[in-house]
C-alpha positions as CSV (number, residue, x, y, z in Angstrom):
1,X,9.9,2.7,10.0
2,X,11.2,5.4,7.9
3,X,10.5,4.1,3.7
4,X,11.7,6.7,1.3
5,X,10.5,9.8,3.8
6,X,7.1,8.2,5.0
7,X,6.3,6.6,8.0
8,X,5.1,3.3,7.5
9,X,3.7,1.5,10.1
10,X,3.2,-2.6,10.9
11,X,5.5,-5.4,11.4
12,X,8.3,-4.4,8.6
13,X,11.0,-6.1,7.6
14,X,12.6,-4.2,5.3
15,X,12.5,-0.3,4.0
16,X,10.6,-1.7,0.8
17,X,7.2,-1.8,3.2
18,X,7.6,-5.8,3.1
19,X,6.3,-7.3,6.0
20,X,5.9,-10.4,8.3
21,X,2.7,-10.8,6.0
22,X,3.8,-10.5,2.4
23,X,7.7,-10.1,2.0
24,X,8.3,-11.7,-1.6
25,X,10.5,-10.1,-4.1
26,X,7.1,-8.1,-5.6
27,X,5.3,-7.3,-1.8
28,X,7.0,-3.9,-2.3
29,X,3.8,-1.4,-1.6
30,X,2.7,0.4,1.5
31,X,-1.1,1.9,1.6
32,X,-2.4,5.0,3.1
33,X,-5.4,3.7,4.9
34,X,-8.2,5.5,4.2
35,X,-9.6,5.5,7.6
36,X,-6.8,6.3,10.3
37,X,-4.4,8.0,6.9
38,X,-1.5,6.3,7.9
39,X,0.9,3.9,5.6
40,X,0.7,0.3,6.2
41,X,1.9,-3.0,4.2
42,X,-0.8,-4.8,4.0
43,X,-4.6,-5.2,6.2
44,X,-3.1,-7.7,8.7
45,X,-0.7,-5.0,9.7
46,X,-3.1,-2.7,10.2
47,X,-5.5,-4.8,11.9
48,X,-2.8,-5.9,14.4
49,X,-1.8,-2.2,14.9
50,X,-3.9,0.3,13.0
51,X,-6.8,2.4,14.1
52,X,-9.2,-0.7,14.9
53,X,-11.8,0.9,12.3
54,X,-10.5,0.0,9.2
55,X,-12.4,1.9,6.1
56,X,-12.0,1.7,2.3
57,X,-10.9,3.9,0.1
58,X,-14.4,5.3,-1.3
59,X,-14.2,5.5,-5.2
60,X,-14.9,9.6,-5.6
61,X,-11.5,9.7,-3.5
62,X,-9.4,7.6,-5.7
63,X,-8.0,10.7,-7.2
64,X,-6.0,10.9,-3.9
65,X,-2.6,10.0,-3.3
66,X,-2.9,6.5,-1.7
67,X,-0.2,4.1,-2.7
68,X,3.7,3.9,-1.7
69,X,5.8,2.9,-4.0
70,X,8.4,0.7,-2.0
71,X,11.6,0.7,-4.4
72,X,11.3,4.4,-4.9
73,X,9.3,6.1,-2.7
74,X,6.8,7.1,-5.8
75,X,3.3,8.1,-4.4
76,X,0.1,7.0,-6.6
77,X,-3.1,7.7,-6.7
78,X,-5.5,5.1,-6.3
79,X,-6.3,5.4,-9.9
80,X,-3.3,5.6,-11.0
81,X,-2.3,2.1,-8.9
82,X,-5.3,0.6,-10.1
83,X,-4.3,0.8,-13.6
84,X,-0.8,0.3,-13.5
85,X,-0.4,-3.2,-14.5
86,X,1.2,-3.9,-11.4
87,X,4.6,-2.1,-11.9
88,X,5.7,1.5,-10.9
89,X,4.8,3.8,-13.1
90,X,8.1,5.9,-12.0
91,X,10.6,3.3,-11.9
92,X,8.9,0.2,-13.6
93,X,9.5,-1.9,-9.9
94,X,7.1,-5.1,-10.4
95,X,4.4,-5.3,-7.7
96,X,2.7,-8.5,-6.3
97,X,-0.2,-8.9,-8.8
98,X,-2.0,-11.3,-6.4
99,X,-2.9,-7.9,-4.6
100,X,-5.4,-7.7,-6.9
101,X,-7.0,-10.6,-4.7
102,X,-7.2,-8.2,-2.2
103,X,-8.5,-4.8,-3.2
104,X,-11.3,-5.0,-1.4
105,X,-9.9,-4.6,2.2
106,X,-8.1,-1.3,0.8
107,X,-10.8,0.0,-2.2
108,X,-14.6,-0.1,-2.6
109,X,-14.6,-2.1,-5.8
C-alpha cells in the first residue's frame, strides 16, 4: 500500500501503516527494515512477508532514515525516533510507547 508516497508492505489496514498486528489509535509507524530496506508495520508483518532474514538496525547506522511517520509521512532517523518521546517530531502525532517493548526486533539495543 501506498502511505504518504512510500510503499509499505504487510497486512495493512489503513494508510497510517496500522496493521492486522497493531492497529490502535497510536500503531501509526512503518519501519525500513534494515535487512531487505523495505517499510513494514511491525516484525510480524515482515516475518509473514518480508525477506525471511530479518536484521537489525546496527547502531553506527542509526543516523539513517529509518522510521515512517504514519499521520504525515515524516521520515526519521533512528536516532531521531529513538529520542522522540514517542510523538512526531513534525506533526506532534502520538506513537504507541509500548514499541519501546519491542526495539529489539528493529535496533541493536
Amino acid at each position: 500500500m501506498l502511505c504518504h508516497g512510500h510503499d509499505v508492505q504487510g497486512s495493512l489496514v489503513d494508510r497510517e501503516t496500522r496493521c492486522v498486528h497493531y492497529h490502535s489509535k497510536l500503531d501509526i509507524i512503518a519501519i525500513k527494515f534494515y535487512c531487505c530496506g523495505l517499510h513494514f508495520p511491525c516484525f510480524s508483518c515482515h516475518e509473514e512477508s518480508g525477506c525471511g532474514h530479518p536484521a537489525v538496525w546496527p547502531k553506527e547506522r542509526f543516523n539513517e532514515k529509518a522510521i515512517l511517520c504514519g499521520a504525515c509521512g515524516c521520515e526519521m532517523t533512528v536516532e531521531q525516533y529513538m529520542s522522540c518521546h514517542s510523538e512526531c517530531p513534525s506533526c506532534r502525532a502520538k506513537f504507541n510507547p509500548g514499541c519501546n517493548l519491542h526495539k529489539a526486533y528493529y535496533f541493536e539495543v
